[in-house]
C-alpha positions as CSV (number, residue, x, y, z in Angstrom):
1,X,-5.9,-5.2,-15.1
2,X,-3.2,-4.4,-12.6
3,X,-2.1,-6.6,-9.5
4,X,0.1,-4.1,-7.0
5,X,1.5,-5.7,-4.2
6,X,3.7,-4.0,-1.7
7,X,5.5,-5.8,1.4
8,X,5.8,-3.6,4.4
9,X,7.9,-4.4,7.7
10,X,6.5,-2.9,10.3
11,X,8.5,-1.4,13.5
12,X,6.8,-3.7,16.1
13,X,6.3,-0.6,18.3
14,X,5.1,1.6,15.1
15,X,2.6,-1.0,14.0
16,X,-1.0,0.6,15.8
17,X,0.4,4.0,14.1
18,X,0.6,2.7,10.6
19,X,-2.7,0.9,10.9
20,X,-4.0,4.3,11.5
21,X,-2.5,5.9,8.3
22,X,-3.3,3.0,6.4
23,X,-7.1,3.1,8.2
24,X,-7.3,6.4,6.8
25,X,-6.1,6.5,3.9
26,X,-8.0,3.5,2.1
27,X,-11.0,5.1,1.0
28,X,-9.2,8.0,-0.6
29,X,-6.9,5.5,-2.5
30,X,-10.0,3.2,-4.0
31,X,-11.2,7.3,-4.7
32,X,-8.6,7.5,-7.6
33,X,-9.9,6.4,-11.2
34,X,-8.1,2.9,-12.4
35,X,-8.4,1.6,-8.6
36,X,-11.1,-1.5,-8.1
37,X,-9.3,-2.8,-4.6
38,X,-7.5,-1.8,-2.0
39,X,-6.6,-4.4,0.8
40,X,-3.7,-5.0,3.9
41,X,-3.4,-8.4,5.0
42,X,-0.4,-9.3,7.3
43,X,1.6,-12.6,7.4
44,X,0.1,-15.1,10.1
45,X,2.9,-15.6,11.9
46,X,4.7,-11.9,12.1
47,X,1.8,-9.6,12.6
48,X,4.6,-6.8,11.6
49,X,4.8,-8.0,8.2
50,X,2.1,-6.5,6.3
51,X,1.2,-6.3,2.3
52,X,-0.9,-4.1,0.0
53,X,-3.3,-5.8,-2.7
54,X,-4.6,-3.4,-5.1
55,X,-5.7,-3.9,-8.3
56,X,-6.0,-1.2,-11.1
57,X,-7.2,-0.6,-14.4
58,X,-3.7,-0.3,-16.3
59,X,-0.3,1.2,-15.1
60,X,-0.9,4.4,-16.1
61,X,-3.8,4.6,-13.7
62,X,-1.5,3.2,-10.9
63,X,1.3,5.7,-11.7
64,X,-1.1,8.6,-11.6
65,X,-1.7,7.4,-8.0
66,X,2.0,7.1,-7.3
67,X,2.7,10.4,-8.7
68,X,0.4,12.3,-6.7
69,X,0.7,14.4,-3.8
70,X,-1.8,12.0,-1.9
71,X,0.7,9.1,-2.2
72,X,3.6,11.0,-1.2
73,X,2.2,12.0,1.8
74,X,1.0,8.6,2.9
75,X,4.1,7.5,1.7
76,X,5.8,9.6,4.1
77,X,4.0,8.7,7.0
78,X,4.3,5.1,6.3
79,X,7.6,4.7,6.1
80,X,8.4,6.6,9.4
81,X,7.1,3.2,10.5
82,X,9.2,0.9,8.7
83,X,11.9,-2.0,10.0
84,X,13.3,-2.8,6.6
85,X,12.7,-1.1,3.0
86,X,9.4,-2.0,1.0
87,X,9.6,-4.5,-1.8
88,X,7.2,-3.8,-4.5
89,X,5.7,-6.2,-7.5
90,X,3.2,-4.6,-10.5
91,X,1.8,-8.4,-12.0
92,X,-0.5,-8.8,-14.9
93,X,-2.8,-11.7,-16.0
94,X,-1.3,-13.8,-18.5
């Protein structure tokens, strides 16, 4: 199993538009095969700050998802919205 989690600065005036395409896009992402969780929680103190928890079956089934045309167009529209660059982190049980 596969722990994703990507941190996301939000533009503070940008944020209710990202919601949106993050709103939207949710239940086609937890559509894809390999994907058992999709969440965005935000940082308690900086609203702005906000980070993806997904979990998948194995890397290949999270690469498939971020090699498709679907996650480049979210992708896209997400970062239109950004402050900063995204840090990523792929983690596995040990």
């Amino acid at each position: 199993m596969i722990t994703r989690i990507v941190k996301m600065t939000i533009a503070p005036e940008f944020l209710d538009e990202f919601l949106q395409v993050y709103g939207v896009s949710v239940p086609k992402i937890r559509s894809f095969a390999g994907c058992h969780q999709v969440e965005l929680l935000h940082d308690v103190s900086q609203h702005n700050v906000v980070f993806t928890y997904s979990r998948w079956d194995s890397v290949a089934h999270l690469d498939d998802y971020r090699h498709s045309d679907f996650f480049a167009g979210v992708w896209k529209s997400a970062k239109k919205t950004f402050a900063a660059k995204a840090e990523a982190w792929s983690l596995e049980n040990i």
